[in-house]
Backbone as CSV, one residue per row, in Angstrom:
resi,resn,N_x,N_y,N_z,CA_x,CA_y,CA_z,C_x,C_y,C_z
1,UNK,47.237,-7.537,1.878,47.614,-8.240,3.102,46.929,-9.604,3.146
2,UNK,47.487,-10.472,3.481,47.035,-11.834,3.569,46.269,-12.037,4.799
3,UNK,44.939,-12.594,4.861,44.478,-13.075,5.457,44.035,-14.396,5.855
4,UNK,43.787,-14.647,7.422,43.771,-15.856,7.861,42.802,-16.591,8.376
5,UNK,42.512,-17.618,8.130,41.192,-18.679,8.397,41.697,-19.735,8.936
6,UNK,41.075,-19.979,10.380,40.997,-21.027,11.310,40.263,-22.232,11.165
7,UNK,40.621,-23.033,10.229,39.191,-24.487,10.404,39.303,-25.612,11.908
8,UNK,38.354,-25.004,12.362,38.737,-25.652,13.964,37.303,-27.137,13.896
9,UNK,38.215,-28.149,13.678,37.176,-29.301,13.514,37.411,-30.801,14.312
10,UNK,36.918,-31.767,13.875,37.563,-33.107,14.402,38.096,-33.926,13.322
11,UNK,37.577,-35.362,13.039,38.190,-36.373,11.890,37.868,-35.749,10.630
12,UNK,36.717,-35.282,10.501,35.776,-34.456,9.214,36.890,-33.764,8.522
13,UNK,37.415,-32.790,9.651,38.166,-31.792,9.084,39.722,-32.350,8.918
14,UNK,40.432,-33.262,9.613,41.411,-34.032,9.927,41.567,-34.899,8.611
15,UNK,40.116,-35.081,7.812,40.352,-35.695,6.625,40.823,-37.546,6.872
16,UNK,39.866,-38.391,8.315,39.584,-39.174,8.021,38.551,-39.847,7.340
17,UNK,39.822,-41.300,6.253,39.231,-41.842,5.068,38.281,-43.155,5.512
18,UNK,36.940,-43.049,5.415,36.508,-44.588,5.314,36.617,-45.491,5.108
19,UNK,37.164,-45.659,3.831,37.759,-46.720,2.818,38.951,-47.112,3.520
20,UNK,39.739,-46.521,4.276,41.121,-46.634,4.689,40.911,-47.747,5.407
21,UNK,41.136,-47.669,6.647,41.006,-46.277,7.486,42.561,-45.960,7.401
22,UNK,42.339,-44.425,7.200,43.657,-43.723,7.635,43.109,-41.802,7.206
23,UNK,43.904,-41.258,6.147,43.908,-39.995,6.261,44.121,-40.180,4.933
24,UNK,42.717,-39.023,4.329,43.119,-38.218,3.173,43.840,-37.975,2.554
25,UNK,44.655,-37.570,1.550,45.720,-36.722,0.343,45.200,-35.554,1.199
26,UNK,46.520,-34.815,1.571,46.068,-33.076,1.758,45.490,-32.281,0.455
27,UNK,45.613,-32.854,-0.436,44.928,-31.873,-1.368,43.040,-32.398,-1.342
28,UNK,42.790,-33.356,-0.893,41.276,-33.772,-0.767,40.730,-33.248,0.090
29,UNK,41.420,-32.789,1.665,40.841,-32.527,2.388,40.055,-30.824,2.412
30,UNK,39.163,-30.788,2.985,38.332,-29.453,2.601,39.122,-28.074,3.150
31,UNK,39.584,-28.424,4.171,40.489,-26.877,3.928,41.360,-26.393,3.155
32,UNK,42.261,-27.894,2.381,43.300,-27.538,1.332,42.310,-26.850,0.300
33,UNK,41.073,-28.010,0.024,40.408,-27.324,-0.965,39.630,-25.890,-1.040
34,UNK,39.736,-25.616,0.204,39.364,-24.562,0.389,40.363,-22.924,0.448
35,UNK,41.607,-23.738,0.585,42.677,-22.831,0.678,42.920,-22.664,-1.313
36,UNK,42.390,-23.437,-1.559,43.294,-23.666,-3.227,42.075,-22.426,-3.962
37,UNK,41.312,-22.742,-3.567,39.664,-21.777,-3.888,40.074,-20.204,-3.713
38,UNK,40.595,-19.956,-2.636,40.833,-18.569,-1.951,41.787,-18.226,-2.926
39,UNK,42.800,-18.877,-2.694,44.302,-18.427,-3.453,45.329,-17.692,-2.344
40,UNK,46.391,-17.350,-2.797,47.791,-16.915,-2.114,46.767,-15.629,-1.522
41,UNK,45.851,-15.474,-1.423,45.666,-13.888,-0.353,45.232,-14.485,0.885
42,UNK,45.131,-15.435,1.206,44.387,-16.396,2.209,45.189,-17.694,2.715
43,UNK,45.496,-17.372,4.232,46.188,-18.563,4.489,45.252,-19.442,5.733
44,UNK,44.739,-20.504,5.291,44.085,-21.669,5.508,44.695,-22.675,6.219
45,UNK,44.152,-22.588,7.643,45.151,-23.205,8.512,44.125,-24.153,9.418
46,UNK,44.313,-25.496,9.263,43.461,-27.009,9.145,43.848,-27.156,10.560
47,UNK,42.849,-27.092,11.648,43.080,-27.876,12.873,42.056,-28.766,13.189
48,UNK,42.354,-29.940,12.638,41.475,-30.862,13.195,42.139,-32.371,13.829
49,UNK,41.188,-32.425,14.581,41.565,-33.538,15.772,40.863,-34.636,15.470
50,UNK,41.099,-35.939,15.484,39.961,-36.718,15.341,39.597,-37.149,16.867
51,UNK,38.462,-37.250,16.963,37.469,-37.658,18.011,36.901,-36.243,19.088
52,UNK,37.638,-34.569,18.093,37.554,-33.642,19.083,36.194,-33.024,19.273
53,UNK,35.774,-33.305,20.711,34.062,-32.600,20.919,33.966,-31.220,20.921
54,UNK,33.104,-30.329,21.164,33.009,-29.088,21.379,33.093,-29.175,22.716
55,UNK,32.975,-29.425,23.359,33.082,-29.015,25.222,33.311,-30.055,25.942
56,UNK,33.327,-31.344,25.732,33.366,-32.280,26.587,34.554,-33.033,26.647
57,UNK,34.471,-33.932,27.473,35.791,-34.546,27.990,35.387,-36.071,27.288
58,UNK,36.736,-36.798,26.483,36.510,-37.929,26.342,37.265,-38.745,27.536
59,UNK,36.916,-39.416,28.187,37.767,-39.868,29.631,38.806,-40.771,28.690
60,UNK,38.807,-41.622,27.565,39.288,-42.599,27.305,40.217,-42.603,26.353
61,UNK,40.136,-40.996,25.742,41.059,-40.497,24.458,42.904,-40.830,24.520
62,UNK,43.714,-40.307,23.610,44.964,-40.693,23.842,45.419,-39.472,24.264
63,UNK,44.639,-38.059,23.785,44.906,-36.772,23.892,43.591,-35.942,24.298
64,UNK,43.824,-34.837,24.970,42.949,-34.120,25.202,42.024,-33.432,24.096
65,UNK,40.729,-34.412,24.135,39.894,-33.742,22.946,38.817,-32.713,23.393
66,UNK,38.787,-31.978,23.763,37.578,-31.429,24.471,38.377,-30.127,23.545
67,UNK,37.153,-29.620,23.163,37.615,-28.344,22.127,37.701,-27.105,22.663
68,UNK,36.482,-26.828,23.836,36.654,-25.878,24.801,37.991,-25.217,25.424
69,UNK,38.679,-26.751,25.786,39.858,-26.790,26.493,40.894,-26.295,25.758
70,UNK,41.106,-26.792,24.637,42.091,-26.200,23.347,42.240,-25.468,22.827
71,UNK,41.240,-24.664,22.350,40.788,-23.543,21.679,41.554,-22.256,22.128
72,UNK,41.420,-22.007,23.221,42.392,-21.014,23.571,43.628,-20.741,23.141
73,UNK,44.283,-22.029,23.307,45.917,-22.019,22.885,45.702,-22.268,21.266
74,UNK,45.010,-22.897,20.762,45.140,-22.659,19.242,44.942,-21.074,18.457
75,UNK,43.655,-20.662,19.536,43.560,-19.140,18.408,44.897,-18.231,19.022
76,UNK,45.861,-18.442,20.394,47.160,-17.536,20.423,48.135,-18.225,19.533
77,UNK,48.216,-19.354,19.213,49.101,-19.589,18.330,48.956,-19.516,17.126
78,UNK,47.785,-19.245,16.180,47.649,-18.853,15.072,46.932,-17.182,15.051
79,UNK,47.138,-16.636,16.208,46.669,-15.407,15.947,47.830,-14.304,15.318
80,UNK,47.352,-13.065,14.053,46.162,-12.788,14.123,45.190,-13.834,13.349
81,UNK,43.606,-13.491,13.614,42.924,-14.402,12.679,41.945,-13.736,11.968
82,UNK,41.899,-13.265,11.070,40.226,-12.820,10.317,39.034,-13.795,10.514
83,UNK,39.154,-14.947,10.314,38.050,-15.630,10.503,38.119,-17.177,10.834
84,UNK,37.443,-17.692,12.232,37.497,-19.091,12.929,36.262,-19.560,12.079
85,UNK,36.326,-20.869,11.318,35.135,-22.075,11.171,35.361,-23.074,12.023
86,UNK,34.307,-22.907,12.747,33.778,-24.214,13.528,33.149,-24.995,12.967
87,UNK,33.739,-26.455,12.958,33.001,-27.644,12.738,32.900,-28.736,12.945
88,UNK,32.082,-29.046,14.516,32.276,-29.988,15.354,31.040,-30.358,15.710
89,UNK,30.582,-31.516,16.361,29.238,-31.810,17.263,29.049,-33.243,16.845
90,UNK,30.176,-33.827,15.759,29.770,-35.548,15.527,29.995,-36.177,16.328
91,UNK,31.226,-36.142,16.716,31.588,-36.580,18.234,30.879,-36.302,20.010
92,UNK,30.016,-35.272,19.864,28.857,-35.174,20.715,27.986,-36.195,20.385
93,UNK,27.944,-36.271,19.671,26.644,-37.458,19.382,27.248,-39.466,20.396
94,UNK,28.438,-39.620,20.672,28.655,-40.350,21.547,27.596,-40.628,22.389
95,UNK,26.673,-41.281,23.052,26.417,-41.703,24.093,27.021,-41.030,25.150
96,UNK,28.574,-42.194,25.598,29.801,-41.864,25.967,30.125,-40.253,26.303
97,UNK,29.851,-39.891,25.263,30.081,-37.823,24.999,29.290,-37.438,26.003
98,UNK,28.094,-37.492,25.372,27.279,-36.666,25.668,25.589,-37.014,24.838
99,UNK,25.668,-37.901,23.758,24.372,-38.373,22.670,23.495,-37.289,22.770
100,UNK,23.487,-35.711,22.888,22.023,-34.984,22.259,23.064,-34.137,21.242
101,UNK,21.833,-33.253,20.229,22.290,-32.555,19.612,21.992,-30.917,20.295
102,UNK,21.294,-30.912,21.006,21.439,-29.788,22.418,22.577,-29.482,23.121
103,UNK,23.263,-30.797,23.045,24.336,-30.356,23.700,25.119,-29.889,23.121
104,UNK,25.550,-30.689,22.229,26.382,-30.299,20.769,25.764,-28.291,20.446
105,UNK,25.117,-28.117,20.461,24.821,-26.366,20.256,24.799,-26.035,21.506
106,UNK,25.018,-26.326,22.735,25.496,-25.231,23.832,27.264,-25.335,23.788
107,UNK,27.806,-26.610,23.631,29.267,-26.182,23.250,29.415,-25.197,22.034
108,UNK,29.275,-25.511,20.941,29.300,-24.427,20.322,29.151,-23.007,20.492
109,UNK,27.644,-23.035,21.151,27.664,-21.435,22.120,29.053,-21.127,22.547
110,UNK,29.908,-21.959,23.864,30.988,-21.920,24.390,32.218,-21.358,23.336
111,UNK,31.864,-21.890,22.676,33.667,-22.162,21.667,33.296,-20.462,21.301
112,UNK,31.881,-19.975,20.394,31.937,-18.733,20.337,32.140,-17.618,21.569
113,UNK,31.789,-17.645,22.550,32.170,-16.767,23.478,33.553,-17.056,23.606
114,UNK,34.306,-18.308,23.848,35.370,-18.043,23.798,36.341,-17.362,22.715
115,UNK,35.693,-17.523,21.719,37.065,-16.789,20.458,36.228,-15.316,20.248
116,UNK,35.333,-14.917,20.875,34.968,-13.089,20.909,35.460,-12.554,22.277
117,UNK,35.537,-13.596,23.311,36.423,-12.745,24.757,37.620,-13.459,25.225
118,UNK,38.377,-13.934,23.778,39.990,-14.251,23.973,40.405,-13.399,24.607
119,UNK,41.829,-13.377,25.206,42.720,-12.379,25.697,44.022,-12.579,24.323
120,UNK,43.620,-11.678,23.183,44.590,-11.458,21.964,45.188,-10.837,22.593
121,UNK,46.637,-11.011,22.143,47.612,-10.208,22.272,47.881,-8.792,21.210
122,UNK,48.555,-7.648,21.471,49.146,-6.496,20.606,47.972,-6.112,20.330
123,UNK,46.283,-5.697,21.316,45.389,-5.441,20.669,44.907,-5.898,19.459
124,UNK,44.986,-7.345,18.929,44.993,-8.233,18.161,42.991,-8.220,18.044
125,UNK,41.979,-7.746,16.914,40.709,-8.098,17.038,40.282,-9.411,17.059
126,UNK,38.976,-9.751,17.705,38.642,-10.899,17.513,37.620,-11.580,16.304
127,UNK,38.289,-12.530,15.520,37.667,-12.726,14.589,36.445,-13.011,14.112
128,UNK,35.934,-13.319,13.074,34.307,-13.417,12.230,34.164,-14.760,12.810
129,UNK,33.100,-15.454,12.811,33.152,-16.939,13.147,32.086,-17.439,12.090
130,UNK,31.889,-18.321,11.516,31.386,-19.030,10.567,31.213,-20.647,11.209
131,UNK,30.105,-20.794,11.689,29.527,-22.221,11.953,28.771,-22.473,10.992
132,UNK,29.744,-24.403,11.313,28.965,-25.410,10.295,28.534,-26.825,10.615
133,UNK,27.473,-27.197,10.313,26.934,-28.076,10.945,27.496,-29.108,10.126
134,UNK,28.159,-30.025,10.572,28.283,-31.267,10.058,27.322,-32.292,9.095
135,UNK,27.696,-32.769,8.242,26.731,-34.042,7.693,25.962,-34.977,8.779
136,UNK,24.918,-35.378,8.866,24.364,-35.818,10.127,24.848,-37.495,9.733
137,UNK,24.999,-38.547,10.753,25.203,-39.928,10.788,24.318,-40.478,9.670
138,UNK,24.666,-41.333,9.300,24.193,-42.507,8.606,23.872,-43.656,9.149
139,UNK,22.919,-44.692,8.747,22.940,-45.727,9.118,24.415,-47.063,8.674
140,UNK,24.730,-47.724,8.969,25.955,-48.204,8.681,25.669,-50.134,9.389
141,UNK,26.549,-50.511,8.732,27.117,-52.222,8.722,28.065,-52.499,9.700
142,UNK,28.652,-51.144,9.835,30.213,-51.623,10.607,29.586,-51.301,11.894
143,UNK,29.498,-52.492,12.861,29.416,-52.924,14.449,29.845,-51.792,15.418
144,UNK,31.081,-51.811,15.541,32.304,-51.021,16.227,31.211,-48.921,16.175
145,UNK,31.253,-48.730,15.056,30.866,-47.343,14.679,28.979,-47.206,15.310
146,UNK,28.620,-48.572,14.912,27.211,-48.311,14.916,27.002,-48.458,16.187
147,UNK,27.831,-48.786,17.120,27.765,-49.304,18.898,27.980,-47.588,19.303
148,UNK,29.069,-47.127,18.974,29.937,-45.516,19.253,29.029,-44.691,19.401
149,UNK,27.708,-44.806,18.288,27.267,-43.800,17.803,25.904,-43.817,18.050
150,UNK,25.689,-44.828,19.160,24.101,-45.788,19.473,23.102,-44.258,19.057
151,UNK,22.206,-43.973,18.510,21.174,-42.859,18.722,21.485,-41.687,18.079
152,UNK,22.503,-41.930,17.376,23.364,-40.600,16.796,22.636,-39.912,15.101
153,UNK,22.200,-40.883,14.483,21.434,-40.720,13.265,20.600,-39.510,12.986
154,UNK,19.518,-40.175,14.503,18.604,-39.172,14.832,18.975,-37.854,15.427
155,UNK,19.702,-38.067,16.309,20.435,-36.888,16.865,21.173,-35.789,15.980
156,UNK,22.101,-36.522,15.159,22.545,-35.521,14.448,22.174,-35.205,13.128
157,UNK,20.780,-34.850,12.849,19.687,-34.465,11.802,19.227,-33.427,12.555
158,UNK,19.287,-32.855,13.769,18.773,-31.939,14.399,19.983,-30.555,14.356
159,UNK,21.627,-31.258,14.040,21.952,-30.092,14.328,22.100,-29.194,13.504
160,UNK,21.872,-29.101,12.015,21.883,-27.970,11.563,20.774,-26.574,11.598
161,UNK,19.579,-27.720,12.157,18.274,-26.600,12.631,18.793,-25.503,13.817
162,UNK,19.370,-26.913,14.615,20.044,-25.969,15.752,20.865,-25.097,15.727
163,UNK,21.916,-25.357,14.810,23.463,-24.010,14.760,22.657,-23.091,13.942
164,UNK,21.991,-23.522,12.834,21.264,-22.184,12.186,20.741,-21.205,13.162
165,UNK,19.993,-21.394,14.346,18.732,-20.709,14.631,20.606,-19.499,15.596
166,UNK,21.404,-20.566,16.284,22.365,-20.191,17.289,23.007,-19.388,16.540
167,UNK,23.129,-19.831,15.100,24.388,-18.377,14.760,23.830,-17.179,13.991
168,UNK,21.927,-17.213,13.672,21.191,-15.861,13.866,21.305,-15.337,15.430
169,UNK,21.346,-15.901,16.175,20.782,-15.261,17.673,22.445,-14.883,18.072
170,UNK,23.323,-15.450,18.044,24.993,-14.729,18.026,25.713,-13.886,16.989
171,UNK,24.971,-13.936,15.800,25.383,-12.841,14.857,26.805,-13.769,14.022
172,UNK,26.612,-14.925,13.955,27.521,-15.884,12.934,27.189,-16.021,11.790
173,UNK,28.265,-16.090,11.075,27.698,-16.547,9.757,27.453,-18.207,9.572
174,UNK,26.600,-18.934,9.084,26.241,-20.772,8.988,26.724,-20.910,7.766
175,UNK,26.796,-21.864,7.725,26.902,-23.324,6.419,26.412,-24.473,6.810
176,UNK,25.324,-25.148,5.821,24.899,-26.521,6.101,25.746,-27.430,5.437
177,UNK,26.764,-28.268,5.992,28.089,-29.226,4.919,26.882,-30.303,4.382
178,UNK,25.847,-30.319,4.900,25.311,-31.658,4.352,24.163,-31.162,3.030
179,UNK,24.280,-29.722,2.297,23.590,-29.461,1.207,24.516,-29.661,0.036
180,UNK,25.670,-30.335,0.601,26.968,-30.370,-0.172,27.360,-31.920,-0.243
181,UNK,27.678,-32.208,1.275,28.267,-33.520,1.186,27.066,-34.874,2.027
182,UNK,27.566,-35.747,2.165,27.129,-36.832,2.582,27.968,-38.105,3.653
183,UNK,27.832,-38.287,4.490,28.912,-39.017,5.467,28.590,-40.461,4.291
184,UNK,29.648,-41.488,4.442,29.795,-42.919,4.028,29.202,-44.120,4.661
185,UNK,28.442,-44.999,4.599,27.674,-45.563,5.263,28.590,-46.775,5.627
186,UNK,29.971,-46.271,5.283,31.019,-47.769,5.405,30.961,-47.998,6.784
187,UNK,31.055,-46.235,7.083,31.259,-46.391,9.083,30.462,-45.656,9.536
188,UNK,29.342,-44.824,8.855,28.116,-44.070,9.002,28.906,-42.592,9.486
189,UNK,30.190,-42.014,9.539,30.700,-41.099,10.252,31.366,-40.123,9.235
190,UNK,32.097,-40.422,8.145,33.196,-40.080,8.031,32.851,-39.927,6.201
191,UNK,33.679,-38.997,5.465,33.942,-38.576,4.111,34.319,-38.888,3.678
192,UNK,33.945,-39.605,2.198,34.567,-40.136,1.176,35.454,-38.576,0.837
193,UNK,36.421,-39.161,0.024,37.159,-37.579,-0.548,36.448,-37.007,-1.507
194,UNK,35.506,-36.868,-2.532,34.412,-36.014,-3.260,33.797,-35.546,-2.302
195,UNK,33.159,-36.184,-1.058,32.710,-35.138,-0.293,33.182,-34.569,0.984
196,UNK,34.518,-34.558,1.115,34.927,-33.572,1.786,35.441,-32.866,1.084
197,UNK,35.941,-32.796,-0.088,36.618,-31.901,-1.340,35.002,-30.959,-1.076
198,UNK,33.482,-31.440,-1.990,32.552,-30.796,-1.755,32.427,-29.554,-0.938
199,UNK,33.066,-29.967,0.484,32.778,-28.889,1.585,33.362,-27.915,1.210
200,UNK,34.642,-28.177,1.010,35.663,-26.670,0.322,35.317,-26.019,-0.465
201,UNK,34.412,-26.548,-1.690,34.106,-25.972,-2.494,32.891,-24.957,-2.071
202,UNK,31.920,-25.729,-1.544,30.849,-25.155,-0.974,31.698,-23.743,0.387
203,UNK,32.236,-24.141,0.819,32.526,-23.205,1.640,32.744,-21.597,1.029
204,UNK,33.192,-22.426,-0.206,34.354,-20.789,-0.572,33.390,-19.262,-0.881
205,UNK,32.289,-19.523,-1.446,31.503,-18.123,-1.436,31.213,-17.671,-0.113
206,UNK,30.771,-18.258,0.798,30.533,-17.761,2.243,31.785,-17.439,2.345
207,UNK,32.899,-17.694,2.301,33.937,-17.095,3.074,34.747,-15.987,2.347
208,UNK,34.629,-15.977,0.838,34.822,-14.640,0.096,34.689,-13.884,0.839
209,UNK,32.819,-13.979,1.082,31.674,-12.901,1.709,32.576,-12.338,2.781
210,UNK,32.450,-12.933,3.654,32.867,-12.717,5.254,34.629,-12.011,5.229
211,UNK,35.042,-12.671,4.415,36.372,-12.128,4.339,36.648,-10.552,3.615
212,UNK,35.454,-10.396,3.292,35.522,-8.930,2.136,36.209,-9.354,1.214
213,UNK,36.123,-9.911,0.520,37.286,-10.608,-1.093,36.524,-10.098,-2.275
């Protein structure tokens, strides 16, 4: 029976390019690569938003990014699911957002209670969850990014201490993306394609695991 994996992320996962700007080759981006890893028993299904937070509201977005808010209707429309990856909190790092990495791990808290007390349909279980902490900011040249992200460097070097300690104390499985990859210092935010390819690769033994494969 084929099983299914949720990558619930923002630009990271959305597979925005630095160099571009625009979007990845689907085969660069880390869930393809991560779907190509698994093989036909595993269907790998990429939701990422760019600019999407874990809990908060961007007042100024074109679309509703607040992940809290979404999440619901994404896990009924791709349910059933064996297993949700979360991988969000760069976009917490905003000022604007929210700028701590505290905050960034109490949404996360959120997003997990929400996908363990969904209302699945057909007695549908609720899936494994696998949090991952993002590559933390870079320092960067480009104005525009380095204004976005005022304090964010520091901030987001804290969150993989943080989701680690949160997904022992919730019973998640972690991944650190940044023992793998590295953000681009073009815009201090965002993945060259070797290292978001990286993540997929890195992902795929943890998710064997979790998947029973």
């Amino acid at each position: 029976m084929v099983k299914s994996v949720l990558c619930y992320g923002d630009s990271l996962t959305w597979g925005y390019d630095p160099e571009g700007p625009g979007r990845h080759l689907f085969e660069d981006r880390w869930p393809s690569v991560l779907g190509a890893a698994l093989g036909p028993q595993v269907n790998v299904i990429a939701e990422g938003l760019n600019g999407r937070t874990t809990g908060y509201d961007d007042h100024l977005a074109d679309c509703d990014r607040n992940g809290v808010k979404s999440l619901p209707t994404v896990l009924h429309t791709h349910m059933p699911l064996d297993l949700v990856i979360v991988m969000l909190g760069t976009n917490d790092m905003k000022p604007a957002i929210a700028g701590t990495a505290i905050a960034a791990r109490q949404g996360i808290h959120r997003l997990v209670g929400l996908i363990r007390r969904h209302d699945y349909s057909f007695d549908y279980d609720a899936p494994d969850i696998l949090i991952v902490s993002p590559p933390p900011l870079c320092e960067t040249g480009d104005p525009v990014f380095a204004a976005i992200f005022t304090g964010g460097v520091e901030q987001s070097a804290m969150l993989a201490s943080l989701y680690r300690d949160l997904a022992d104390e919730l019973g998640c499985g972690f991944y650190d993306a940044a023992s793998v990859a590295r953000v681009s210092p073009l815009d201090g935010v965002h993945l060259t394609a070797e290292n978001t390819r990286a993540i997929g690769r890195g992902l795929e033994p943890i998710v064997r695991v979790m998947l029973g494969l």
